[in-house]
Backbone as a printed PyTorch tensor [residue, N CA C, xyz], in Angstrom:
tensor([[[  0.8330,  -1.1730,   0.0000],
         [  0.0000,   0.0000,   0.0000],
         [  0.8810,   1.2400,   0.0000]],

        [[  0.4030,   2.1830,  -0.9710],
         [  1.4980,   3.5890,  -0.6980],
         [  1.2560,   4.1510,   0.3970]],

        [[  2.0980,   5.4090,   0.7680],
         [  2.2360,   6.1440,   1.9000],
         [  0.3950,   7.1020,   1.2390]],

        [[  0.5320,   7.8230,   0.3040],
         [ -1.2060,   8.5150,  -0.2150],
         [ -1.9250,   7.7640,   0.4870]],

        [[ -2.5940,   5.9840,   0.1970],
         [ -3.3940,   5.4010,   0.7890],
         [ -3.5800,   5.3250,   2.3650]],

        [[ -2.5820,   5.1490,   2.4450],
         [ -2.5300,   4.6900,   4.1840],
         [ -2.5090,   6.3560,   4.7530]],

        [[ -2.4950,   7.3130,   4.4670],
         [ -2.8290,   8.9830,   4.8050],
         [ -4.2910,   8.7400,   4.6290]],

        [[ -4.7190,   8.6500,   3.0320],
         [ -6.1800,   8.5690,   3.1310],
         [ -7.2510,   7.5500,   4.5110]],

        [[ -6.3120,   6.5470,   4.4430],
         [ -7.0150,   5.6510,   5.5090],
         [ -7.1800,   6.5130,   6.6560]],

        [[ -6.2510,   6.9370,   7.0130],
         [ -6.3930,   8.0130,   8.1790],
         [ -6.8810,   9.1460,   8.4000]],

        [[ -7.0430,   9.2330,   7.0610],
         [ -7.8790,  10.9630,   7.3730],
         [ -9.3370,  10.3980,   7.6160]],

        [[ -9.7940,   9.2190,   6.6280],
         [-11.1440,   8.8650,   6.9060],
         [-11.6550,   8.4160,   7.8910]],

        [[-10.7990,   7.8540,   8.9050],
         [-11.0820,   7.1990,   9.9550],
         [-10.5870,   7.9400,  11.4250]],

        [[-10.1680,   9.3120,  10.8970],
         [-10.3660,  10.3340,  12.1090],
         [-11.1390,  11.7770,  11.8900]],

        [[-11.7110,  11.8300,  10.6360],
         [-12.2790,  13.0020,  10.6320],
         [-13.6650,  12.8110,  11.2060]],

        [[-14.6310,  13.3830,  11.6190],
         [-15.8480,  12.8750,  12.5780],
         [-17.0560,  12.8040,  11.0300]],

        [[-18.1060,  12.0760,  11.2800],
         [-19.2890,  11.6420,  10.7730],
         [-20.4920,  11.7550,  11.4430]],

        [[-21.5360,  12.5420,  10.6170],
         [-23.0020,  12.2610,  11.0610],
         [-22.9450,  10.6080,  11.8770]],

        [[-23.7120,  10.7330,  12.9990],
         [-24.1250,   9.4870,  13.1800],
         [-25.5100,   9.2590,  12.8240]],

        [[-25.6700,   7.5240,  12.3310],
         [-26.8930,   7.2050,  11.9530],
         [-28.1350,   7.5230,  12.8950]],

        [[-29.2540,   7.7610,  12.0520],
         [-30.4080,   8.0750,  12.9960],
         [-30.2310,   7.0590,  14.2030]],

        [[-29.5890,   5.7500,  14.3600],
         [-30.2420,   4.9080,  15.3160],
         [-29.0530,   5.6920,  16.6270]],

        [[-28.1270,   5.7180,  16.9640],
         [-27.3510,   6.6510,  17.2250],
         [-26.0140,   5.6240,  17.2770]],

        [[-26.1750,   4.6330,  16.3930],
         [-24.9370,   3.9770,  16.3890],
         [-24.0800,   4.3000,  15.7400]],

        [[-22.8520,   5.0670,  15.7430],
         [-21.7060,   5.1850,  14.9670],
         [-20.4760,   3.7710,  14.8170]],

        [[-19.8420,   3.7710,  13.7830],
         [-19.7040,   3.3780,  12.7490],
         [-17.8920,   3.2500,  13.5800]],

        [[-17.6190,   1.9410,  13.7990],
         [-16.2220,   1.7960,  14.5390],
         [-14.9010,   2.3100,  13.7370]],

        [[-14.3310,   3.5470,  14.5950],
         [-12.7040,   4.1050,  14.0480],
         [-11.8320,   2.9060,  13.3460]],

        [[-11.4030,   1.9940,  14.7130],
         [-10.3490,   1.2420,  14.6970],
         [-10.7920,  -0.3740,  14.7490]],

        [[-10.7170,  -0.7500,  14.1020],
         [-11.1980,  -2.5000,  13.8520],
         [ -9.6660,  -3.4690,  14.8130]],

        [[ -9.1390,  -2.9330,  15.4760],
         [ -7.7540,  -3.4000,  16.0380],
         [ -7.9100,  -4.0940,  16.7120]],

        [[ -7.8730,  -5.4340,  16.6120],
         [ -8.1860,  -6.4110,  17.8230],
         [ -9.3930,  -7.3010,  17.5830]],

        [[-10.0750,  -7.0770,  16.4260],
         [-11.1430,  -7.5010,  16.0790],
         [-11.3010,  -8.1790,  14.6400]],

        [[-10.2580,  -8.0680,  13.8690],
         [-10.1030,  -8.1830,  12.4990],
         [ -8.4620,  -8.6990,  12.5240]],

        [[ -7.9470,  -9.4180,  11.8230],
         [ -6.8110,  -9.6460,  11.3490],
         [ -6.1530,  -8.5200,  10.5580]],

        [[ -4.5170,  -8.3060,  11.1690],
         [ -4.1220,  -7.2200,  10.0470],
         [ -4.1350,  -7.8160,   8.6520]],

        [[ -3.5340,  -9.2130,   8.6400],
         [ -3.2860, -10.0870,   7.6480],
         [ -3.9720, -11.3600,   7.9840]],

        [[ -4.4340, -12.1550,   6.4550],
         [ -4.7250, -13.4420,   7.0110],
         [ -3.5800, -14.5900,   6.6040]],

        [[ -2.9670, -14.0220,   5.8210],
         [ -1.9600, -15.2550,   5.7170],
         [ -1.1890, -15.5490,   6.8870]],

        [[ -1.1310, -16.9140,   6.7160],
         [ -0.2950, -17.3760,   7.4790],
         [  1.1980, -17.0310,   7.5290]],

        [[  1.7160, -16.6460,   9.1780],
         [  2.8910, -15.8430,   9.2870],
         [  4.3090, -16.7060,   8.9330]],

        [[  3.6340, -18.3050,   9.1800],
         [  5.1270, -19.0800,   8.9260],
         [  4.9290, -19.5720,   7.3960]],

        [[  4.0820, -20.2460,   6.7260],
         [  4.1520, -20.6560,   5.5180],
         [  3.4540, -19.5220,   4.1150]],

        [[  2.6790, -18.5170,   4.8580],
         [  2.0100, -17.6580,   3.5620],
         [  0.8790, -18.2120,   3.1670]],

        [[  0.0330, -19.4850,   3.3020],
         [ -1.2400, -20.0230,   3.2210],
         [ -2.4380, -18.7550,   3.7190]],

        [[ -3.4410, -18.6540,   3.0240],
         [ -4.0970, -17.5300,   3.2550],
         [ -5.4760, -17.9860,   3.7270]],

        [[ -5.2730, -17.8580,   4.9670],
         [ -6.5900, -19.0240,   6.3080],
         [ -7.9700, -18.3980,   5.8470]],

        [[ -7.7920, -17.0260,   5.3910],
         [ -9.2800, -16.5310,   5.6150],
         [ -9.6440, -15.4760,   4.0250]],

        [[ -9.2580, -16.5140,   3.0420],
         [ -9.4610, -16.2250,   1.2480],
         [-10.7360, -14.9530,   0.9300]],

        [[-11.5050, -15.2450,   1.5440],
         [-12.9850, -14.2980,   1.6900],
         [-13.4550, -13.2550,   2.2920]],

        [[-12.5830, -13.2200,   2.9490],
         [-12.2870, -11.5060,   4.3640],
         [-11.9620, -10.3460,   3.9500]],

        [[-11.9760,  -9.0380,   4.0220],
         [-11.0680,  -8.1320,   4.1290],
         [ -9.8840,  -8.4730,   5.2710]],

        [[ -9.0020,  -7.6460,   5.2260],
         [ -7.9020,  -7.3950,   6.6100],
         [ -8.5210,  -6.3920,   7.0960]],

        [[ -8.2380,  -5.7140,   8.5000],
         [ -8.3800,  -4.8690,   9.2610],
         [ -8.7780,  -3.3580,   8.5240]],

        [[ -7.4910,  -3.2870,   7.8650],
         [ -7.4070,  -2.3050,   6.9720],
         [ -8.1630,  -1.4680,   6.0520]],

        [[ -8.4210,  -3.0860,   5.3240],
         [ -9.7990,  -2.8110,   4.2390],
         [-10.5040,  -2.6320,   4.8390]],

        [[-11.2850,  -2.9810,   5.6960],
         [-12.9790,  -2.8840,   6.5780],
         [-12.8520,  -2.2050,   7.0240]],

        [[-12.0080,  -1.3360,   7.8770],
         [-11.9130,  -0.0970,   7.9320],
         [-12.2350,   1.1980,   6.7440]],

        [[-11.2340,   0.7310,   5.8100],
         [-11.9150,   1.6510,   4.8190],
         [-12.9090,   1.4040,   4.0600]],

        [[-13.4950,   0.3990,   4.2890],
         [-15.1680,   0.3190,   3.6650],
         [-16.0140,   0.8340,   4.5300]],

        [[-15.4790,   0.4910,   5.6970],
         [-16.3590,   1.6330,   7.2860],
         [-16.7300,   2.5580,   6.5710]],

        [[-15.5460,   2.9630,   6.5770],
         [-15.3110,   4.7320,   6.5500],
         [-15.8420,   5.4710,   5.2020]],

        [[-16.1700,   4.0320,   4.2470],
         [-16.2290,   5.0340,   2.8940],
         [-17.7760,   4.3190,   2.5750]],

        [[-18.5720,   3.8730,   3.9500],
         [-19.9730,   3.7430,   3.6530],
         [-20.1950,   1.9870,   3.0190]],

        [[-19.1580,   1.4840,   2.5760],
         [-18.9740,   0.0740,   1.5020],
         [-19.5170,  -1.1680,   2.5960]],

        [[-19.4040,  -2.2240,   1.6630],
         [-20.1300,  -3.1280,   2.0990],
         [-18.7800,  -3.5420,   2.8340]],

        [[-18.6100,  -4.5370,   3.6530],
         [-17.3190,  -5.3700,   3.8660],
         [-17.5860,  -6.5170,   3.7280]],

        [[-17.2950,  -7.4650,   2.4040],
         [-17.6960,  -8.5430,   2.5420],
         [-17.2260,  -9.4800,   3.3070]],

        [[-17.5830, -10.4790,   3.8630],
         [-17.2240, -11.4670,   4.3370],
         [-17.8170, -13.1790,   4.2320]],

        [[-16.5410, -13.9340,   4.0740],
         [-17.4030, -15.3820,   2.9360],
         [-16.4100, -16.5310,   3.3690]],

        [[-17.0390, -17.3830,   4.0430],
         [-16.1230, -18.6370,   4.9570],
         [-16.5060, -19.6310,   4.1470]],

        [[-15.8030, -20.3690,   3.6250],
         [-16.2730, -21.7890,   2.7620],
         [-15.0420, -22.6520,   3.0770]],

        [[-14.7650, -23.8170,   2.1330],
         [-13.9930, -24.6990,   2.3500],
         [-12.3290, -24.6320,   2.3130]],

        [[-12.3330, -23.3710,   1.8620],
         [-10.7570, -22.8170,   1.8380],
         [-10.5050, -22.0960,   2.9010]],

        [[-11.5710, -21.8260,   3.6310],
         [-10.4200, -20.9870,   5.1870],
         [-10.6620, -22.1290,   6.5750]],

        [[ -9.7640, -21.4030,   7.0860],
         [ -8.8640, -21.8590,   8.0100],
         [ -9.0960, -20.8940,   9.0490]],

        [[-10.4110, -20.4710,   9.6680],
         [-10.6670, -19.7300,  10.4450],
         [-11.4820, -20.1630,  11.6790]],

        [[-10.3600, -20.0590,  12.6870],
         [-10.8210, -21.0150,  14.2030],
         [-10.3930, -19.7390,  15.0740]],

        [[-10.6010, -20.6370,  16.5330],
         [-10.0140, -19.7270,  17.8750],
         [ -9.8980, -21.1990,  18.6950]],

        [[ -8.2180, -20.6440,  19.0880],
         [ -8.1730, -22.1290,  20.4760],
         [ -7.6710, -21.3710,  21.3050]],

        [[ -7.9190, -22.3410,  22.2820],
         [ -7.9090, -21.5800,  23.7770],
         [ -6.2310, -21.3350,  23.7910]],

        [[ -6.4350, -20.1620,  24.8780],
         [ -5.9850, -18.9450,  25.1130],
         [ -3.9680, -20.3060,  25.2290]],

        [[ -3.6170, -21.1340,  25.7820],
         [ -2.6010, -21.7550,  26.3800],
         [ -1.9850, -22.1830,  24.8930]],

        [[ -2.9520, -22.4890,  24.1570],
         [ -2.5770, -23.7440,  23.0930],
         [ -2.0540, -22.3940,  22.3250]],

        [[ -2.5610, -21.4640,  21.6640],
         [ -1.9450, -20.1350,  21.0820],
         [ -0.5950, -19.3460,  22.0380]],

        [[ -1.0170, -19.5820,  23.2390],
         [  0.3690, -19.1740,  24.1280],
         [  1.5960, -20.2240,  23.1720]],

        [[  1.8540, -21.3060,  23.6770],
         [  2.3300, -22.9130,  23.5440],
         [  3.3190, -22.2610,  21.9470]],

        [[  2.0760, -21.7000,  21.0120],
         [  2.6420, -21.8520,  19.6040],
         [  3.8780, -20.6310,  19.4610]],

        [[  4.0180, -20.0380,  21.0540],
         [  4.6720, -18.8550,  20.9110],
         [  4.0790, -17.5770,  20.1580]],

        [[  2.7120, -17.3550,  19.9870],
         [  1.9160, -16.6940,  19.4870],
         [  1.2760, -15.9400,  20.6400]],

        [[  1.2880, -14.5020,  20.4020],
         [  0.3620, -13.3920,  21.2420],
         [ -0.8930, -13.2380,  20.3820]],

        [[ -2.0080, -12.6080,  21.2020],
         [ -2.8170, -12.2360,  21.0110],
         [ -3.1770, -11.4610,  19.6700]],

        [[ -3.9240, -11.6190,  18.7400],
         [ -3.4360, -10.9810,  17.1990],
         [ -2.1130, -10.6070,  16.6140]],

        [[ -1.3900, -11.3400,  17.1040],
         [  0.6990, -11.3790,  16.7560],
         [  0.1900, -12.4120,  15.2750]],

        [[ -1.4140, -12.3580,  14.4670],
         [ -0.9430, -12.7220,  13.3760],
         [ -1.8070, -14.2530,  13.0330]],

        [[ -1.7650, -14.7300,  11.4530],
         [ -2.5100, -16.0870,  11.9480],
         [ -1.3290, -17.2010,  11.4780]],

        [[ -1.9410, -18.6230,  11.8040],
         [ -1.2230, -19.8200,  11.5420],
         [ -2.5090, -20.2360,  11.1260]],

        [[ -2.0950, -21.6990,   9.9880],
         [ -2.5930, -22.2880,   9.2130],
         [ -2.5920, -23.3000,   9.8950]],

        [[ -3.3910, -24.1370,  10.1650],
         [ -3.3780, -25.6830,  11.1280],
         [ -2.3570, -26.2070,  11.1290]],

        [[ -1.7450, -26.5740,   9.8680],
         [ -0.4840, -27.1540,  10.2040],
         [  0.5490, -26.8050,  10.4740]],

        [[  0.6690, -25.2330,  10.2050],
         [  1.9030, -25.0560,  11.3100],
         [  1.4730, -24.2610,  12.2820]],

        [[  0.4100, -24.2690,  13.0720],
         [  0.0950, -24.6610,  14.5780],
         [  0.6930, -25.2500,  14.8480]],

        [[  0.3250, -26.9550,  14.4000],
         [  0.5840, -28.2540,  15.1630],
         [  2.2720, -28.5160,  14.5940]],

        [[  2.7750, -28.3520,  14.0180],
         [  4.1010, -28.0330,  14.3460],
         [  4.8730, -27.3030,  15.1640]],

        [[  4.1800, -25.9380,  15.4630],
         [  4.8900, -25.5230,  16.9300],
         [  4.6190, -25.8490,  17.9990]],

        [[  3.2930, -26.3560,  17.8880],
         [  3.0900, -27.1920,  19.7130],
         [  3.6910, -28.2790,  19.7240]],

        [[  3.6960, -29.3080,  18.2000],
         [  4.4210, -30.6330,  18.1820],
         [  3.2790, -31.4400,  18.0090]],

        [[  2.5920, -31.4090,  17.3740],
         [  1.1110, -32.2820,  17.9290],
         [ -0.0690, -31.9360,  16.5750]],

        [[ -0.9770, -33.1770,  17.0500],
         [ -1.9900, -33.0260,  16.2610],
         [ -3.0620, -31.8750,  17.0300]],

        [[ -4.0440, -31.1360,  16.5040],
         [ -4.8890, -30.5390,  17.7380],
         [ -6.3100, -31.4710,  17.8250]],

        [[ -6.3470, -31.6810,  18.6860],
         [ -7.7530, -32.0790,  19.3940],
         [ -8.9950, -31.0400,  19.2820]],

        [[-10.1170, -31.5150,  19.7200],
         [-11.3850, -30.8030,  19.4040],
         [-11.2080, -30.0730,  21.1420]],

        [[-10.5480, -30.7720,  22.3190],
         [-10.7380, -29.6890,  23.2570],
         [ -9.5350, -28.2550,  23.2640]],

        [[ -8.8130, -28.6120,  22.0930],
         [ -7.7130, -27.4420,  21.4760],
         [ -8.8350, -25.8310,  21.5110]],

        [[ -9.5800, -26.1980,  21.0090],
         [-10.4610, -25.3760,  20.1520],
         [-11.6550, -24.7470,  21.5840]],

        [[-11.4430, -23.2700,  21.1990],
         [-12.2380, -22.4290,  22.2440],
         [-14.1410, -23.1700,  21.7550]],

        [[-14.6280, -23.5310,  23.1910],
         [-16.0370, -24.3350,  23.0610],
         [-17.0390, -22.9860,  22.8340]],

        [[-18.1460, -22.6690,  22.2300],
         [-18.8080, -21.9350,  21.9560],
         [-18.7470, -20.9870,  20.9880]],

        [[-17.3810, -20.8310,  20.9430],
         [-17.1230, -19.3530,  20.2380],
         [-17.6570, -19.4890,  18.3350]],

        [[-18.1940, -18.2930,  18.1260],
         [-18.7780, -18.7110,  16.9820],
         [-18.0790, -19.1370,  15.1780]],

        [[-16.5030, -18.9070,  15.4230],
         [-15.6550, -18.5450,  14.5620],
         [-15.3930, -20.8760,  14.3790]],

        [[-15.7320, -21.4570,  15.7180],
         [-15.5240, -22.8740,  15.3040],
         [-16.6630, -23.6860,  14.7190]],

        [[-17.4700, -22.4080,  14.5730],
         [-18.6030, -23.0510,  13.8720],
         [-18.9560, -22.6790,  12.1670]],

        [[-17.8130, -22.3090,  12.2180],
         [-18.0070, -21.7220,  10.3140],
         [-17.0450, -22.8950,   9.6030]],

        [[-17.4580, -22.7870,   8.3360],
         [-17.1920, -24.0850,   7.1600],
         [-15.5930, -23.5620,   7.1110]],

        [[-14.9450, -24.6970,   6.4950],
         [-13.4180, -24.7140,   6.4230],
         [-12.7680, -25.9600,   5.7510]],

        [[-11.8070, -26.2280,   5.9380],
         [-10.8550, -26.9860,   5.3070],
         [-11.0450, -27.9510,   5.9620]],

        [[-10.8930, -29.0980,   4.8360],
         [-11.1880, -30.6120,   5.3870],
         [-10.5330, -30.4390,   6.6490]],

        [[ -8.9180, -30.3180,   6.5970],
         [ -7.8170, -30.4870,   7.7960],
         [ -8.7530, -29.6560,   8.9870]],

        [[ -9.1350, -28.4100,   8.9450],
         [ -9.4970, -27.8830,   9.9830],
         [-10.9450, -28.5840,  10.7370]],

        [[-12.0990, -28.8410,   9.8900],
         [-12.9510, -30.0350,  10.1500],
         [-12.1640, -31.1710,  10.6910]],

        [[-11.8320, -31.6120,  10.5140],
         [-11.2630, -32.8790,  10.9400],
         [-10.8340, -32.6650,  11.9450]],

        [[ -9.6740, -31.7840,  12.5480],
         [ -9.1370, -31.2350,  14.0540],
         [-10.4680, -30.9430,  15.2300]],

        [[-11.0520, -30.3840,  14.4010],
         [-12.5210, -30.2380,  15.2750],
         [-13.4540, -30.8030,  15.5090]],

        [[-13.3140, -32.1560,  14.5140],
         [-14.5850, -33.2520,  15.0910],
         [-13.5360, -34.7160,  16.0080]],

        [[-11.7830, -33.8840,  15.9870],
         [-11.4130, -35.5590,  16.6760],
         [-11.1150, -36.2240,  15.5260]],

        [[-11.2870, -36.2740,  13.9990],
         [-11.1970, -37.4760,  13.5040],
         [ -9.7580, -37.2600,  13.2020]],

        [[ -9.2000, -38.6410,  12.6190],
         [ -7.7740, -38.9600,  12.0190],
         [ -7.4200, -38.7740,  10.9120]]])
């Protein structure tokens, strides 16, 4: 991205906006909530093909746009509990991993109790490999 864009990103996402009649305004900073990137940080596999990054949805925020978002059999989009992401030497949005090299930095296959119970991100469609980690099978 040039230095122009990433100015524009910023001017749009600090200059102030009507808020909608309902009186909900329209989130600055998506940080913590969105991936900066979805590829994967050790191999480049791209977990979440159908997403914007942080970045983009931000500037679709900001410029009124839709942000699409589309989970099918090519991503690789989970949440495991908080130890097993410690384990991989991974912080808190420090980025994503692709299942298999997860289970290369813990050393291991992941199990279905790997995987945060409820959260709604283990309930979206994905990659055989990632199905499979999550139902237990071999």
């Amino acid at each position: 991205m040039t230095d122009d864009i990433l100015e524009r990103i910023g001017e749009l996402l600090t200059t102030p906006k009507p808020k909608p009649e309902s009186g909900r305004g329209l989130p600055r900073s998506l940080k913590g909530l969105i991936s900066e990137s979805h590829l994967c940080i050790d191999c480049g596999f791209n977990t979440n093909p159908g997403c914007d990054t942080r970045v983009e949805a931000e500037l679709a925020f900001a410029t009124g746009k839709d942000v699409p978002q589309h989970y099918g059999p090519e991503s690789e989009v989970y949440i495991v509990r908080t130890h097993i992401w410690e384990a991989a030497g991974m912080e808190p949005y420090g980025g994503c991993l692709c299942i298999g090299c997860l289970e290369k930095r813990i050393g291991r296959r992941l199990k279905p109790k790997d995987f945060q119970r409820d959260h709604p991100f283990n309930a979206l469609p994905g990659t055989p490999r990632l199905l499979s980690r999550r139902r237990g099978e071999r």
